[in-house]
mmCIF file of the N, C-alpha and C atoms, coordinates in Angstrom:
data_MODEL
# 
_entry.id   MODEL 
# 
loop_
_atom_site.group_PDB 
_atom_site.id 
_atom_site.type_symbol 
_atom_site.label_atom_id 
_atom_site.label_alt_id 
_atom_site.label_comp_id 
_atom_site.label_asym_id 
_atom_site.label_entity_id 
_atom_site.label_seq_id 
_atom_site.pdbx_PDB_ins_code 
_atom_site.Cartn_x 
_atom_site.Cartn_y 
_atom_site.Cartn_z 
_atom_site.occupancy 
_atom_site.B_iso_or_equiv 
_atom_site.pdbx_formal_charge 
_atom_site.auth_seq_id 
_atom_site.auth_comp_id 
_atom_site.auth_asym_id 
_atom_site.auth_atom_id 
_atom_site.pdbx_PDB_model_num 
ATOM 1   N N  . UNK A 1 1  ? 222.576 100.071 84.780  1.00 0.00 ? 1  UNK A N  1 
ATOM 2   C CA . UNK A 1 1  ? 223.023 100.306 86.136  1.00 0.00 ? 1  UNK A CA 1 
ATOM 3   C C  . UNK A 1 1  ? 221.872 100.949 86.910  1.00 0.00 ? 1  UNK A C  1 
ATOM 4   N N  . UNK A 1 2  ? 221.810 100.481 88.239  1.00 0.00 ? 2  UNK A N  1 
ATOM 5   C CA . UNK A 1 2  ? 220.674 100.857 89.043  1.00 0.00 ? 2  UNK A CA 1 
ATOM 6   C C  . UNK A 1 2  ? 221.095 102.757 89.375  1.00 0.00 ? 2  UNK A C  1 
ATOM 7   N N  . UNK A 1 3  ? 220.001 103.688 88.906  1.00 0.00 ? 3  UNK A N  1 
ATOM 8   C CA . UNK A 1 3  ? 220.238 104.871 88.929  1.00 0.00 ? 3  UNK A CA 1 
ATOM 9   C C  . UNK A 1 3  ? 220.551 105.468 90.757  1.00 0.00 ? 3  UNK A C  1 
ATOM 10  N N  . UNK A 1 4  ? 220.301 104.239 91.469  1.00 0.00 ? 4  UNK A N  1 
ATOM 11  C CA . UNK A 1 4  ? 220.062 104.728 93.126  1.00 0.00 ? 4  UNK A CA 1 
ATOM 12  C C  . UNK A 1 4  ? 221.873 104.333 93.544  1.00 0.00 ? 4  UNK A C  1 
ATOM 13  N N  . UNK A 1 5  ? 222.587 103.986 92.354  1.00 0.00 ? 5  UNK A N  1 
ATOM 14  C CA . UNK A 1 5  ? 224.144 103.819 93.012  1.00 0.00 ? 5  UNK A CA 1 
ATOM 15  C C  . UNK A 1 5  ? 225.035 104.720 92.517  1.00 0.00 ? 5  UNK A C  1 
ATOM 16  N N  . UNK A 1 6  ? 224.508 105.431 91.592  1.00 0.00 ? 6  UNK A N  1 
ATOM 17  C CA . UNK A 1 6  ? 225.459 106.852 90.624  1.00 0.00 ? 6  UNK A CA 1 
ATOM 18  C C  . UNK A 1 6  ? 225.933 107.733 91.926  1.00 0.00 ? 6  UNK A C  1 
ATOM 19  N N  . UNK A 1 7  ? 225.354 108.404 92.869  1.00 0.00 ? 7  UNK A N  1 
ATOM 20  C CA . UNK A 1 7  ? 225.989 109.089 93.671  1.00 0.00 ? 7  UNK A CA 1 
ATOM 21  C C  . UNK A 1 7  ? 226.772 107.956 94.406  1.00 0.00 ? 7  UNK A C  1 
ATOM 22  N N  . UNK A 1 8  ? 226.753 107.045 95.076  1.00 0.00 ? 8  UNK A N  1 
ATOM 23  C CA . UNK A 1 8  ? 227.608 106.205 95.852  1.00 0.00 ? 8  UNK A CA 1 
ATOM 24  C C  . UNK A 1 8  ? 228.723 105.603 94.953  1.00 0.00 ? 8  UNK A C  1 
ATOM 25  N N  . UNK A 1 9  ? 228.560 105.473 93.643  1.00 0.00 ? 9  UNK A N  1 
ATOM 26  C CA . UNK A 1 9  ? 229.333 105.073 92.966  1.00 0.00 ? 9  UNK A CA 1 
ATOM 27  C C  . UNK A 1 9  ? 230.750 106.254 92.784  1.00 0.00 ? 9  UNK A C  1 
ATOM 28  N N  . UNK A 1 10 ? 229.883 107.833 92.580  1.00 0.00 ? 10 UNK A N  1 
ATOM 29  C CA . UNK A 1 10 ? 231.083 108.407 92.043  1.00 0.00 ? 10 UNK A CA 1 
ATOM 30  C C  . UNK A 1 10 ? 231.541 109.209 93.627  1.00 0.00 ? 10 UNK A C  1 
ATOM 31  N N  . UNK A 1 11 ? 230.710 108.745 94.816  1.00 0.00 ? 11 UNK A N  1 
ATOM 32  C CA . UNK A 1 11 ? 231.323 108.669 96.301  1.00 0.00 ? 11 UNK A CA 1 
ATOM 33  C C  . UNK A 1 11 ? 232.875 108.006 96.305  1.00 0.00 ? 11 UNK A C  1 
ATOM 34  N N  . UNK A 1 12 ? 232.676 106.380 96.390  1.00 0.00 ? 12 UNK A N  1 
ATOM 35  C CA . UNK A 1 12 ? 233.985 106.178 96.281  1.00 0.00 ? 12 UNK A CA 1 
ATOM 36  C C  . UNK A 1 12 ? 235.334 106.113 94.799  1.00 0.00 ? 12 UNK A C  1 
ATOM 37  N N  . UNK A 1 13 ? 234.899 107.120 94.312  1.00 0.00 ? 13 UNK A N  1 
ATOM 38  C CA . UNK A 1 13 ? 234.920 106.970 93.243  1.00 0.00 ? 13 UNK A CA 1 
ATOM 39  C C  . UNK A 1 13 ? 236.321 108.938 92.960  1.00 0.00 ? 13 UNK A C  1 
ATOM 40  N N  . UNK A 1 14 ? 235.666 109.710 94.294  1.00 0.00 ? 14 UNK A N  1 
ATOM 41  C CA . UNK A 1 14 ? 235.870 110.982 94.213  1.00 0.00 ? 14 UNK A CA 1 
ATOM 42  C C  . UNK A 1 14 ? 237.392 111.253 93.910  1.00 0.00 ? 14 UNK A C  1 
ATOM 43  N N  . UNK A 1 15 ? 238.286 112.075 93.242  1.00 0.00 ? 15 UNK A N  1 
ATOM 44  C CA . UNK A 1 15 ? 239.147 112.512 93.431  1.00 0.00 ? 15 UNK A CA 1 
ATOM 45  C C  . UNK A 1 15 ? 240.310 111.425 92.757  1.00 0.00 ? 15 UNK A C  1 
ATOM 46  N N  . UNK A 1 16 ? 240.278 110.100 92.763  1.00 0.00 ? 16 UNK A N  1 
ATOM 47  C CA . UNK A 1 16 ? 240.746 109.035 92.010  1.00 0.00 ? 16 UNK A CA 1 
ATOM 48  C C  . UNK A 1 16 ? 241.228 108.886 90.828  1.00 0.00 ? 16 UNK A C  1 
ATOM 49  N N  . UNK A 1 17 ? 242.434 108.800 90.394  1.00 0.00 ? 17 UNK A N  1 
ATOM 50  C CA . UNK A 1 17 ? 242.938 108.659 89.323  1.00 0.00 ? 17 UNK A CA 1 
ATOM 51  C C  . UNK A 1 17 ? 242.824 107.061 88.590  1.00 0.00 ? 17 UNK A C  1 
ATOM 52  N N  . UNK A 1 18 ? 241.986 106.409 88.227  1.00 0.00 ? 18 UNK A N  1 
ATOM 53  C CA . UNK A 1 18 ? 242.320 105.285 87.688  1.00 0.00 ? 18 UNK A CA 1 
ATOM 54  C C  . UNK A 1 18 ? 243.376 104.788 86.890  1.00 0.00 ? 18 UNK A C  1 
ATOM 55  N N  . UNK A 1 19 ? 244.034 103.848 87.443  1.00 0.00 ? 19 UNK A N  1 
ATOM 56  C CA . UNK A 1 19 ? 245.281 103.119 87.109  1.00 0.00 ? 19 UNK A CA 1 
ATOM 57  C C  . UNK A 1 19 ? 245.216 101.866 86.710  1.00 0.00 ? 19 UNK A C  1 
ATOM 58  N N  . UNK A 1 20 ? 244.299 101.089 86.374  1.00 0.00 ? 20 UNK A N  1 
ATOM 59  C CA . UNK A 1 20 ? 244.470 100.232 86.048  1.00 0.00 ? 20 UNK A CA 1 
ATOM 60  C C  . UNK A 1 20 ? 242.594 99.261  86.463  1.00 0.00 ? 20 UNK A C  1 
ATOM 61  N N  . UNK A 1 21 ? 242.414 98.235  85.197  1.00 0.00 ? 21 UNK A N  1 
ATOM 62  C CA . UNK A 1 21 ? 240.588 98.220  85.616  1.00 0.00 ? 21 UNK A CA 1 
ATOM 63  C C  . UNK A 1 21 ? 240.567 97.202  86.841  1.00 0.00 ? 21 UNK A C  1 
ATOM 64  N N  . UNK A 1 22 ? 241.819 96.634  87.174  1.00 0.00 ? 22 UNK A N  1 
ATOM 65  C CA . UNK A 1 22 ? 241.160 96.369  88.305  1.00 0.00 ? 22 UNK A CA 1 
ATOM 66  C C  . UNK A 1 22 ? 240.516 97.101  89.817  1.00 0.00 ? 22 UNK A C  1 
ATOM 67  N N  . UNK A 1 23 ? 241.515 98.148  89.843  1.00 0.00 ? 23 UNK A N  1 
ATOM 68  C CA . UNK A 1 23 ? 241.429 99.303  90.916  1.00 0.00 ? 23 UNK A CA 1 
ATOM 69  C C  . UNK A 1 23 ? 239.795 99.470  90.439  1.00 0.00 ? 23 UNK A C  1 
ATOM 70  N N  . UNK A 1 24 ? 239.526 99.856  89.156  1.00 0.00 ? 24 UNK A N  1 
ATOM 71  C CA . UNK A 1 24 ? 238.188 100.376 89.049  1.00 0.00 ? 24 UNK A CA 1 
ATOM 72  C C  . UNK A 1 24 ? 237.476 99.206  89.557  1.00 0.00 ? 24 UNK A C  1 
ATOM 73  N N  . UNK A 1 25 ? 237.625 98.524  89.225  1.00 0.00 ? 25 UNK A N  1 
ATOM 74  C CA . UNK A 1 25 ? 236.536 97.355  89.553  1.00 0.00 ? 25 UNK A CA 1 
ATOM 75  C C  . UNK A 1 25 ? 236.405 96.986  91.003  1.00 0.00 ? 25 UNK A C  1 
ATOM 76  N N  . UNK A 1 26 ? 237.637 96.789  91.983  1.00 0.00 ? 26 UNK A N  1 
ATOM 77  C CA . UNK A 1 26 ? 237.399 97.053  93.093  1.00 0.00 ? 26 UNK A CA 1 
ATOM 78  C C  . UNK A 1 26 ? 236.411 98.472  94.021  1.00 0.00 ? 26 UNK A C  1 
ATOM 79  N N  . UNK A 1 27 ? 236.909 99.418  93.215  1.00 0.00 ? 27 UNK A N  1 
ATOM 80  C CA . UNK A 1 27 ? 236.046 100.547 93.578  1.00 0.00 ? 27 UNK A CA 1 
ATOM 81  C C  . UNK A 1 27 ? 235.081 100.462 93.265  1.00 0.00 ? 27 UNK A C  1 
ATOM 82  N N  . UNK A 1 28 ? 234.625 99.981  92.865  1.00 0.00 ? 28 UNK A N  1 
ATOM 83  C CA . UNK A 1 28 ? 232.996 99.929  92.344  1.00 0.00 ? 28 UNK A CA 1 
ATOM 84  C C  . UNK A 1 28 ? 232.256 98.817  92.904  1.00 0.00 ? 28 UNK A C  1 
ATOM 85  N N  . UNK A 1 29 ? 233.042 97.402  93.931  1.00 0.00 ? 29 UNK A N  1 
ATOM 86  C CA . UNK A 1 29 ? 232.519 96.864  94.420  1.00 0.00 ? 29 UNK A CA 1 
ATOM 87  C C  . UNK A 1 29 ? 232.246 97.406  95.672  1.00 0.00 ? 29 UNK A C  1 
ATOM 88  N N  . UNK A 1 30 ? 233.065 98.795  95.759  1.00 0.00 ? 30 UNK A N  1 
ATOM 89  C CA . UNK A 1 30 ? 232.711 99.373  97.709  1.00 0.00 ? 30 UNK A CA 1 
ATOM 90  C C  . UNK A 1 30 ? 231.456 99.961  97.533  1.00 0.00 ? 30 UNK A C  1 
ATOM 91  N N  . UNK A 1 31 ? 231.006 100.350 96.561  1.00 0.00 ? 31 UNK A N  1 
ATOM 92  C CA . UNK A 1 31 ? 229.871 101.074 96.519  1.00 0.00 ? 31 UNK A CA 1 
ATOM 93  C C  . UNK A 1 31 ? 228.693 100.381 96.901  1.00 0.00 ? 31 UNK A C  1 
ATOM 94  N N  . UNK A 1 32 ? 227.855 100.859 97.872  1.00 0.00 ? 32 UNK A N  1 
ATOM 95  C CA . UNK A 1 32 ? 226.504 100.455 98.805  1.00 0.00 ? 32 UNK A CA 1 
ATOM 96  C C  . UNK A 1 32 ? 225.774 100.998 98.949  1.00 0.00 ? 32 UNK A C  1 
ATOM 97  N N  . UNK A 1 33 ? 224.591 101.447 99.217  1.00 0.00 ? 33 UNK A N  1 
ATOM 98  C CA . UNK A 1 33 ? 223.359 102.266 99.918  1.00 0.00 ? 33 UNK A CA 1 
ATOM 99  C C  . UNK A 1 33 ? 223.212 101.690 101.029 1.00 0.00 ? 33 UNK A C  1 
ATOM 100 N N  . UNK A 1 34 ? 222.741 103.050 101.645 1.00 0.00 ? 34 UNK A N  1 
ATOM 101 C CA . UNK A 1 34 ? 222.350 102.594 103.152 1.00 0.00 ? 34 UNK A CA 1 
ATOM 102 C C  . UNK A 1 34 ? 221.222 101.344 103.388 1.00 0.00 ? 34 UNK A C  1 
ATOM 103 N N  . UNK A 1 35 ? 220.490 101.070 102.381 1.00 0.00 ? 35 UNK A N  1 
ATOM 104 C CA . UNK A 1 35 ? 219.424 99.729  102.568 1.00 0.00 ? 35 UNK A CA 1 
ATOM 105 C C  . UNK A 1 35 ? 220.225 98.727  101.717 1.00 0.00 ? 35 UNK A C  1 
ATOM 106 N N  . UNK A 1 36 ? 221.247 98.258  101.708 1.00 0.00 ? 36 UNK A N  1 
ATOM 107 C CA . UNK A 1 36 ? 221.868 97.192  101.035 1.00 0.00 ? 36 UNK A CA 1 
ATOM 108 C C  . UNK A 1 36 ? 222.298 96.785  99.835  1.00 0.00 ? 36 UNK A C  1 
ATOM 109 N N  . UNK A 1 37 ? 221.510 97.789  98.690  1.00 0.00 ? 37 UNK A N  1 
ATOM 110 C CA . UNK A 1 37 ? 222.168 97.789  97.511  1.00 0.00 ? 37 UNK A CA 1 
ATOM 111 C C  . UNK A 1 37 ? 223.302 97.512  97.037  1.00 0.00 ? 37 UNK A C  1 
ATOM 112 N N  . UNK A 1 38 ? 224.371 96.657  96.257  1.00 0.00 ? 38 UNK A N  1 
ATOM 113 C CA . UNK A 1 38 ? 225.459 96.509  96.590  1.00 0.00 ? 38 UNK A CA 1 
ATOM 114 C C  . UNK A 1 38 ? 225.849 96.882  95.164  1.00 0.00 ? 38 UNK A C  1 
ATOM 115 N N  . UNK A 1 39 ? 227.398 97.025  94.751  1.00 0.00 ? 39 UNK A N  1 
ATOM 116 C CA . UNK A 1 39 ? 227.743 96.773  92.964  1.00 0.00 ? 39 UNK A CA 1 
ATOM 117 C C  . UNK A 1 39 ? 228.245 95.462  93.068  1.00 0.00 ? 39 UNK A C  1 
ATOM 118 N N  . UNK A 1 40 ? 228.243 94.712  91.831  1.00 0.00 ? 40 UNK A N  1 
ATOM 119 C CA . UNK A 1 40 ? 228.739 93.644  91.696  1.00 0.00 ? 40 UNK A CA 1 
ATOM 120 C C  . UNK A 1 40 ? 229.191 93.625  89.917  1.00 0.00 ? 40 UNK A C  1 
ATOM 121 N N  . UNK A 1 41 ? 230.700 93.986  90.045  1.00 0.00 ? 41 UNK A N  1 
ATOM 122 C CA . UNK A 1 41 ? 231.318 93.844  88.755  1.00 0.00 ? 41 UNK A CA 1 
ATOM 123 C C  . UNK A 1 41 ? 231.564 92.892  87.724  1.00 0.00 ? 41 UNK A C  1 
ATOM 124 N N  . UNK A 1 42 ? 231.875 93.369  86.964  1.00 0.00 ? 42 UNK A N  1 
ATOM 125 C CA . UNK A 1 42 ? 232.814 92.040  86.143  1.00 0.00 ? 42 UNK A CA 1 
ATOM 126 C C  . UNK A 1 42 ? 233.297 92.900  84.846  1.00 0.00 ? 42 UNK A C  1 
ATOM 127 N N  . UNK A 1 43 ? 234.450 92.495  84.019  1.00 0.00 ? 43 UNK A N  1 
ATOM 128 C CA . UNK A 1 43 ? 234.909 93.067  83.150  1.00 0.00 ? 43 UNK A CA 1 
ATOM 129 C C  . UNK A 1 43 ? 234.991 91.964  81.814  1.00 0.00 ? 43 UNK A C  1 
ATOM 130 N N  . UNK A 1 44 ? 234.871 92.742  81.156  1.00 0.00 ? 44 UNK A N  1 
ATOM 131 C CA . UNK A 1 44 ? 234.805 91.740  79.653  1.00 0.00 ? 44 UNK A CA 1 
ATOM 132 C C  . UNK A 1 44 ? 235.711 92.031  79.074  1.00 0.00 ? 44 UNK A C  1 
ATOM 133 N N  . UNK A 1 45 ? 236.681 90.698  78.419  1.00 0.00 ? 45 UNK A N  1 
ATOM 134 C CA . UNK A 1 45 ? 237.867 91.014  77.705  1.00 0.00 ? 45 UNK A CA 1 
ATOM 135 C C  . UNK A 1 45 ? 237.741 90.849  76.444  1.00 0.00 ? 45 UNK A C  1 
ATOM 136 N N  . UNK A 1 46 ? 236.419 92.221  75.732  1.00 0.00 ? 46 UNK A N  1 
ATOM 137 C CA . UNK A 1 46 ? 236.307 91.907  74.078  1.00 0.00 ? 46 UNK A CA 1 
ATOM 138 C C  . UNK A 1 46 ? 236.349 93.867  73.593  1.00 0.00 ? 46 UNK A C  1 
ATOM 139 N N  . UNK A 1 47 ? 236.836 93.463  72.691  1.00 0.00 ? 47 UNK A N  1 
ATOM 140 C CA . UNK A 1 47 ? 236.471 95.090  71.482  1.00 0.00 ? 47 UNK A CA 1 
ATOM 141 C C  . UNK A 1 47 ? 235.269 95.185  71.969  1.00 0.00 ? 47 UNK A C  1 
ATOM 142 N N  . UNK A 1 48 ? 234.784 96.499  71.354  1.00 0.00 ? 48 UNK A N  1 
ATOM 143 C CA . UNK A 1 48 ? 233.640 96.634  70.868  1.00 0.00 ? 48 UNK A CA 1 
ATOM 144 C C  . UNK A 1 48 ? 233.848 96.546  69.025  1.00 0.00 ? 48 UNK A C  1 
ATOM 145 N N  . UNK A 1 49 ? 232.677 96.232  68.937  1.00 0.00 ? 49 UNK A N  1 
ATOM 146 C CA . UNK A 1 49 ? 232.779 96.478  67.250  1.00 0.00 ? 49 UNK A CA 1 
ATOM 147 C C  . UNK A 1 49 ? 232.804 97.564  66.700  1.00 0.00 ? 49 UNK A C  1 
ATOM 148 N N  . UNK A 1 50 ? 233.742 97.859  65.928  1.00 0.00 ? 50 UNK A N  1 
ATOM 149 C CA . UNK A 1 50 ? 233.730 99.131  65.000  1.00 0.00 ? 50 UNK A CA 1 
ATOM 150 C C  . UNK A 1 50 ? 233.267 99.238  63.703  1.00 0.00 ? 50 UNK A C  1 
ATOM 151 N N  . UNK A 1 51 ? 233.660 100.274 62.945  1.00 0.00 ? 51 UNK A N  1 
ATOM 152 C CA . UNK A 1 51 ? 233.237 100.733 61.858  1.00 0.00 ? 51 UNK A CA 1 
ATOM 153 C C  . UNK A 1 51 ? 231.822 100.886 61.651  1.00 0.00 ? 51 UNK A C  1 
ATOM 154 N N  . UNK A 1 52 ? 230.985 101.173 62.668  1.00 0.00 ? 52 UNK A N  1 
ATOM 155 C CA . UNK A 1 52 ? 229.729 101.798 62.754  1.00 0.00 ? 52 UNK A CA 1 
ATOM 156 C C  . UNK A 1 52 ? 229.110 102.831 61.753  1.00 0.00 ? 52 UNK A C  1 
ATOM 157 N N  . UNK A 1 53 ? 227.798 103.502 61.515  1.00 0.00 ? 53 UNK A N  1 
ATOM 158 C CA . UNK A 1 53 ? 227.489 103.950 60.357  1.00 0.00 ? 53 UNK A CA 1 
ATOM 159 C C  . UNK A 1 53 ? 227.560 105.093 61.162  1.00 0.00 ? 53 UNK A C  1 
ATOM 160 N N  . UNK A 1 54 ? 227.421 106.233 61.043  1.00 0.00 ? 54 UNK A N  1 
ATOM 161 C CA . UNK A 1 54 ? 226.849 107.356 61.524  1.00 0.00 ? 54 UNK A CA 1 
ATOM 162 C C  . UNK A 1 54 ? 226.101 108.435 60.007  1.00 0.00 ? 54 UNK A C  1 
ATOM 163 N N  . UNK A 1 55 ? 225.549 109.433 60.590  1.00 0.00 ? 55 UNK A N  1 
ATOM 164 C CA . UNK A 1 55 ? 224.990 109.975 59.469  1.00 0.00 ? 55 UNK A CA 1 
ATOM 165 C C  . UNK A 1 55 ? 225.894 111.113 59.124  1.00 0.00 ? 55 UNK A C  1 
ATOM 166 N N  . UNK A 1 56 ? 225.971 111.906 58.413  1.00 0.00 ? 56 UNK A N  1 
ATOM 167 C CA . UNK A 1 56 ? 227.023 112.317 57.068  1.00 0.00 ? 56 UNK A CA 1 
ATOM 168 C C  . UNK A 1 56 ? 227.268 113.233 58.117  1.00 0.00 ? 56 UNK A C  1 
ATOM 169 N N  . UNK A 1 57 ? 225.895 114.213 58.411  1.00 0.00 ? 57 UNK A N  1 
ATOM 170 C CA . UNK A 1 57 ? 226.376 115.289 59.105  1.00 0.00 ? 57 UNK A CA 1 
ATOM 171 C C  . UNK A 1 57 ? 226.840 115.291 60.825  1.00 0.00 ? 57 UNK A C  1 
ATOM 172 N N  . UNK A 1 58 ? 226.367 114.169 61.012  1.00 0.00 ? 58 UNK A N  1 
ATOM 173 C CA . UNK A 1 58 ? 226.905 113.990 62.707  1.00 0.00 ? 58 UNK A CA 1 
ATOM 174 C C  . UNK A 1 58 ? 228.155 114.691 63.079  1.00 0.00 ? 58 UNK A C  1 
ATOM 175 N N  . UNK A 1 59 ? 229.435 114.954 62.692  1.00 0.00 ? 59 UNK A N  1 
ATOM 176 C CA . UNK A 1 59 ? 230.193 115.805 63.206  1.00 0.00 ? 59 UNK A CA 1 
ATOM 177 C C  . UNK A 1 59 ? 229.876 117.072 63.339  1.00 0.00 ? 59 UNK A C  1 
ATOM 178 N N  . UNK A 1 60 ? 229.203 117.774 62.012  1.00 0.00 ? 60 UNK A N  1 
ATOM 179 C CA . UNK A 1 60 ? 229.304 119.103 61.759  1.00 0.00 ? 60 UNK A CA 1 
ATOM 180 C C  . UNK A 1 60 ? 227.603 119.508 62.897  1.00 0.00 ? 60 UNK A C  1 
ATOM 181 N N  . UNK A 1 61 ? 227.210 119.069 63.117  1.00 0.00 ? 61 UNK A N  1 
ATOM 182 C CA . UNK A 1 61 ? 225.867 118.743 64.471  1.00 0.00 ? 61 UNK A CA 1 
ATOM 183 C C  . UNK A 1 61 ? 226.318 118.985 65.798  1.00 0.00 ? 61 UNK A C  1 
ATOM 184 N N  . UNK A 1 62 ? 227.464 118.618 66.032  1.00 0.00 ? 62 UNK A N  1 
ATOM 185 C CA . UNK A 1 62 ? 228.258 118.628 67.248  1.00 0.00 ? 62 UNK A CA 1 
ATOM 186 C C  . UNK A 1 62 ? 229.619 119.159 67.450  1.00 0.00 ? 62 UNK A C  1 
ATOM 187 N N  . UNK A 1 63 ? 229.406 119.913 68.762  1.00 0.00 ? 63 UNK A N  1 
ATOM 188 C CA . UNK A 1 63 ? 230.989 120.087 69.302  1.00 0.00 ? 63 UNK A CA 1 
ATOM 189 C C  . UNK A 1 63 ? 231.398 119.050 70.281  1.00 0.00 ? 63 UNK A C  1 
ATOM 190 N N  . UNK A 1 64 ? 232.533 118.757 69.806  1.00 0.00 ? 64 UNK A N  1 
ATOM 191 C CA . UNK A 1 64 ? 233.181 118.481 70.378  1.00 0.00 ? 64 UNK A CA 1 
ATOM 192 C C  . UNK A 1 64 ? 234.147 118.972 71.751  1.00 0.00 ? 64 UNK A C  1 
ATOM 193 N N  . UNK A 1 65 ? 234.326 118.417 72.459  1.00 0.00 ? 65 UNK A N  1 
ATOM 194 C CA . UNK A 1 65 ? 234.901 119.380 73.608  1.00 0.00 ? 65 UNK A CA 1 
ATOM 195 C C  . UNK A 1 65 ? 235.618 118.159 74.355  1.00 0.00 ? 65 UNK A C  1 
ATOM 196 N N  . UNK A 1 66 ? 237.211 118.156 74.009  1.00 0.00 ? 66 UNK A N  1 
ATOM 197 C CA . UNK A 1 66 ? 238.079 117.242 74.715  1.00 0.00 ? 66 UNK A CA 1 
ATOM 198 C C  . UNK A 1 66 ? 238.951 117.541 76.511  1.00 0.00 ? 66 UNK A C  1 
ATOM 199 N N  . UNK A 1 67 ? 238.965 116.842 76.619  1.00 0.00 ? 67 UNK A N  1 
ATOM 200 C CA . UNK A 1 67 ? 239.545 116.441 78.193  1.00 0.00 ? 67 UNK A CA 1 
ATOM 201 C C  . UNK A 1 67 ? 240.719 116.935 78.201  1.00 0.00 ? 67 UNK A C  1 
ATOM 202 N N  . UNK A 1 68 ? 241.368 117.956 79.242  1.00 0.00 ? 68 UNK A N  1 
ATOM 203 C CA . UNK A 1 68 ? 242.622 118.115 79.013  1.00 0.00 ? 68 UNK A CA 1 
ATOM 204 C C  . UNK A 1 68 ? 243.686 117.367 79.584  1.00 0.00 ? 68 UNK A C  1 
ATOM 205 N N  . UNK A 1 69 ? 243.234 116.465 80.206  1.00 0.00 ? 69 UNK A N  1 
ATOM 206 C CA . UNK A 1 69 ? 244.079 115.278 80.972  1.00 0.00 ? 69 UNK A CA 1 
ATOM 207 C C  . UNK A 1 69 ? 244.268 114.525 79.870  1.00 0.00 ? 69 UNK A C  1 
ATOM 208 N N  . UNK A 1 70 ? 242.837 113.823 79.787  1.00 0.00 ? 70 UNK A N  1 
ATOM 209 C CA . UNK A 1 70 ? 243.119 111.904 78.589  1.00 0.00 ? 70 UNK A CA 1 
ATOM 210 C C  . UNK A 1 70 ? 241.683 112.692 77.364  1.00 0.00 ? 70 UNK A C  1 
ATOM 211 N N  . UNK A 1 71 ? 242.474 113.378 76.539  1.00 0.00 ? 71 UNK A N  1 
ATOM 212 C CA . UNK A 1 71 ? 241.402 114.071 75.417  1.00 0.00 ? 71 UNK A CA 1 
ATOM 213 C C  . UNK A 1 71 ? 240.987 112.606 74.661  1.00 0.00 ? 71 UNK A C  1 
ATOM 214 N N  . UNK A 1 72 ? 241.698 111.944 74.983  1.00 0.00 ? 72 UNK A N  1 
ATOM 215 C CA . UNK A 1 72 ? 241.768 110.499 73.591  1.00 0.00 ? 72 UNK A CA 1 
ATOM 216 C C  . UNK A 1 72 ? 240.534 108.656 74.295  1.00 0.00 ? 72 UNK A C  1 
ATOM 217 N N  . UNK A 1 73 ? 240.708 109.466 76.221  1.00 0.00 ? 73 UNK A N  1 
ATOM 218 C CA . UNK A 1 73 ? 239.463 108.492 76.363  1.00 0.00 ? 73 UNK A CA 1 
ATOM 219 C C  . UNK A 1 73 ? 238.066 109.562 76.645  1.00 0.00 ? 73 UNK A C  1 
ATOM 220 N N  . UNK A 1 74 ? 238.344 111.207 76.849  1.00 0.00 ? 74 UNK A N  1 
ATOM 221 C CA . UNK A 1 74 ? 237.432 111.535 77.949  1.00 0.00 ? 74 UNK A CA 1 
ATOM 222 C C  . UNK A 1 74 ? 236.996 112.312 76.934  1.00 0.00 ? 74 UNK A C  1 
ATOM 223 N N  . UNK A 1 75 ? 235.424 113.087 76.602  1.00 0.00 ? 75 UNK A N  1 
ATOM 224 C CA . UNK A 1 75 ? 235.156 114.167 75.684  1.00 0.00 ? 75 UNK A CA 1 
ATOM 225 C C  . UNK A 1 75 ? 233.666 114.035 76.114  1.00 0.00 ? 75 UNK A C  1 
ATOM 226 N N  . UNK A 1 76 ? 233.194 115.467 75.526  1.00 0.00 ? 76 UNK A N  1 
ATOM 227 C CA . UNK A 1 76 ? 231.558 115.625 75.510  1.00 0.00 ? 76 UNK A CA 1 
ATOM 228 C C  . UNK A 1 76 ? 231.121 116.094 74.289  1.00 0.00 ? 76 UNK A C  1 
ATOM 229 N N  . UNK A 1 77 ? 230.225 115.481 73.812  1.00 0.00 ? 77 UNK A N  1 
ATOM 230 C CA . UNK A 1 77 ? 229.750 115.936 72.551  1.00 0.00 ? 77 UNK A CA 1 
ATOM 231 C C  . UNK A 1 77 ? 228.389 116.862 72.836  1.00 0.00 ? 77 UNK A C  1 
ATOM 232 N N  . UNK A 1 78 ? 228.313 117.885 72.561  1.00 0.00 ? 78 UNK A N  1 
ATOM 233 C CA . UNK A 1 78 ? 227.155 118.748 72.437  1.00 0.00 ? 78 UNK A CA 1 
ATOM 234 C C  . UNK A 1 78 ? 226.785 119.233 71.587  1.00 0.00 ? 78 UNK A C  1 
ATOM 235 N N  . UNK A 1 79 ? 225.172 119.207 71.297  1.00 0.00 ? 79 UNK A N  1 
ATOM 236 C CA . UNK A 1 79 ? 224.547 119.692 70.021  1.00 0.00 ? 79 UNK A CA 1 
ATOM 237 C C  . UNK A 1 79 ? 224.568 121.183 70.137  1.00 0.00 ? 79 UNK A C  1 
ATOM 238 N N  . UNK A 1 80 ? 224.942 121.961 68.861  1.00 0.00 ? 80 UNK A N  1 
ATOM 239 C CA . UNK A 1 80 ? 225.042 122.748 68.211  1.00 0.00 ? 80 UNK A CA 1 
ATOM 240 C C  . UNK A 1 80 ? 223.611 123.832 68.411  1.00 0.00 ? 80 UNK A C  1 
ATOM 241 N N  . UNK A 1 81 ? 223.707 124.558 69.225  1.00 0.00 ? 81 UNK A N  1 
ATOM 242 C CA . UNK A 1 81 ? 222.899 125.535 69.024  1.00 0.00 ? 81 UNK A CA 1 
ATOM 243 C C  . UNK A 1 81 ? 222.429 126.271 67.882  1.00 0.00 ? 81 UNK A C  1 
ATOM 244 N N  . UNK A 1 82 ? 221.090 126.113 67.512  1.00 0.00 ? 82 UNK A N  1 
ATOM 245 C CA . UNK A 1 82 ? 220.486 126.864 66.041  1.00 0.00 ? 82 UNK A CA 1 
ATOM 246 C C  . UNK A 1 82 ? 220.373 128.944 66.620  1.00 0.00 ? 82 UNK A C  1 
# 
């Protein structure tokens, strides 16, 4: 994603509860810069692939820190201060 649409993106984007991906996807086509930049969406109807490797200690490396709205889509993982 072009880094010059992140503020215009989460412009119309502010305060919004997403309900459903088309709403998102419409919202994300309002997004513009003042020199013409435009978004132009599309959504893909696949998984991602799972069962990925990670390394042994990757949890115990990180906190976790869940969303108190949607803990199950929203979280931040941060490394562990030595």
């Amino acid at each position: 994603m072009e880094h010059r649409l992140f503020p215009h993106i989460s412009r119309v984007c502010q305060g919004v509860i997403f309900e459903s991906l088309e709403m998102v996807k419409d919202l994300m086509a309002k997004a513009k810069t003042n020199t013409g930049l435009k978004v132009f969406t599309t959504i893909l109807n696949r998984a991602d692939q799972t069962g990925g490797k990670v390394k042994e200690d990757f949890k115990q490396n990180l906190k976790i820190i869940f969303d108190d709205y949607l803990p199950q889509w929203n979280y931040t993982a941060q490394p562990q201060v030595s």
